[in-house]
One Martini backbone bead per residue (centre of mass of N, CA, C, O) as a GRO file, in nm:
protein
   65
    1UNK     BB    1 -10.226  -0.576  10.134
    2UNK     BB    2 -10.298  -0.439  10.492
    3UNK     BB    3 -10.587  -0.327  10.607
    4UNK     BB    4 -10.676  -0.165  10.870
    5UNK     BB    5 -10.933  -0.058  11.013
    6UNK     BB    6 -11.080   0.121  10.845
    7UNK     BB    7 -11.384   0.178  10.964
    8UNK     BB    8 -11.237   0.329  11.213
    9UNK     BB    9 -11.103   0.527  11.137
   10UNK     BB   10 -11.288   0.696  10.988
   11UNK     BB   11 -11.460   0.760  11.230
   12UNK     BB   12 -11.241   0.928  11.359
   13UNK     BB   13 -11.232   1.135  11.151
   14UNK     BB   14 -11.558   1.231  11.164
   15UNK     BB   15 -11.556   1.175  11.540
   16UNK     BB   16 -11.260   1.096  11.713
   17UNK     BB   17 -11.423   0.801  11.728
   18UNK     BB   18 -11.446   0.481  11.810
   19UNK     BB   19 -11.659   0.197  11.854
   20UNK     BB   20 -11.774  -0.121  11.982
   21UNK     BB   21 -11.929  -0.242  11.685
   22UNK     BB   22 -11.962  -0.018  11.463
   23UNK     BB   23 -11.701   0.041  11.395
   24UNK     BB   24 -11.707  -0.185  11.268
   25UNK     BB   25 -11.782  -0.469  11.032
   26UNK     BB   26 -11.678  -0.784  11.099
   27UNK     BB   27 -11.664  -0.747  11.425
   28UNK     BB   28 -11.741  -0.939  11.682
   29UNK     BB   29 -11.835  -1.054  11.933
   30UNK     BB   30 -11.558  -1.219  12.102
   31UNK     BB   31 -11.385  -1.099  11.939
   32UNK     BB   32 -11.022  -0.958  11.825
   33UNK     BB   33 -11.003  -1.097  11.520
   34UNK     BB   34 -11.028  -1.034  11.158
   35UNK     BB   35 -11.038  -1.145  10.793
   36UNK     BB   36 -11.011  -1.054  10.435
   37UNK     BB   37 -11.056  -1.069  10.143
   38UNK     BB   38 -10.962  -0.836   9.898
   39UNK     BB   39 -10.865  -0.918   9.647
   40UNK     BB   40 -10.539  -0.837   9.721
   41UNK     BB   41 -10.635  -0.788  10.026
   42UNK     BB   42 -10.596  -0.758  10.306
   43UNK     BB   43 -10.889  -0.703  10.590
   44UNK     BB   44 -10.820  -0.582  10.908
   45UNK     BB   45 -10.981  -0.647  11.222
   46UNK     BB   46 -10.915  -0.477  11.557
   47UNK     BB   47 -10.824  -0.502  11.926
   48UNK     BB   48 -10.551  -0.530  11.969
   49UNK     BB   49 -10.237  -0.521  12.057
   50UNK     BB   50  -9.932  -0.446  11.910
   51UNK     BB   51  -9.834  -0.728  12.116
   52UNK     BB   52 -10.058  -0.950  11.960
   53UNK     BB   53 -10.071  -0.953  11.641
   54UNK     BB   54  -9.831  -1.095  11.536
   55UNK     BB   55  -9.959  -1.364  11.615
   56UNK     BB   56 -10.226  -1.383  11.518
   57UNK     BB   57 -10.107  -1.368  11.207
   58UNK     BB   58  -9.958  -1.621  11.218
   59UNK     BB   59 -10.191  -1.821  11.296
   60UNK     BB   60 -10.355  -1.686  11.015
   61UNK     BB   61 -10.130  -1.709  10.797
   62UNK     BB   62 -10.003  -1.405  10.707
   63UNK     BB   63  -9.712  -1.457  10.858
   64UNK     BB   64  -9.400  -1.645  10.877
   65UNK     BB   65  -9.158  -1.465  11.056
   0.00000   0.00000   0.00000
C-alpha cells in the first residue's frame, strides 16, 4: 500500500493546515519527492502537484504503467 504525507495530514487533522519542512518527516528542502519501504507499504512525503505525481512515481520505480 502507498501511503502518502501520513504526517502532514495528521497536522492538518490537528492544527488545520501542515507546513513544510517542520510536517514533513523525511522530505527536506530542495526535495519534492522523498518514499521509504516501511514493512509491506511504502511511505511516501511529497508537495508535488497531482499532475507532476504519477511522473514522480514512475521515475522512482514505483508505478509501472
Amino acid at each position: 500500500m502507498y501511503i502518502f504525507n501520513e504526517k502532514a495530514e495528521k497536522a492538518v487533522k490537528e492544527k488545520g493546515f501542515a507546513r513544510f519542512p517542520e510536517d514533513f518527516e523525511r522530505l527536506r528542502p530542495g526535495q519534492s519527492f522523498t518514499f521509504w519501504k516501511d514493512g509491506d507499504n511504502v511511505k511516501i512525503e511529497t508537495v508535488l502537484p497531482a499532475s507532476e505525481l504519477k511522473t514522480a512515481m514512475r521515475r522512482a520505480g514505483l508505478l509501472t504503467a
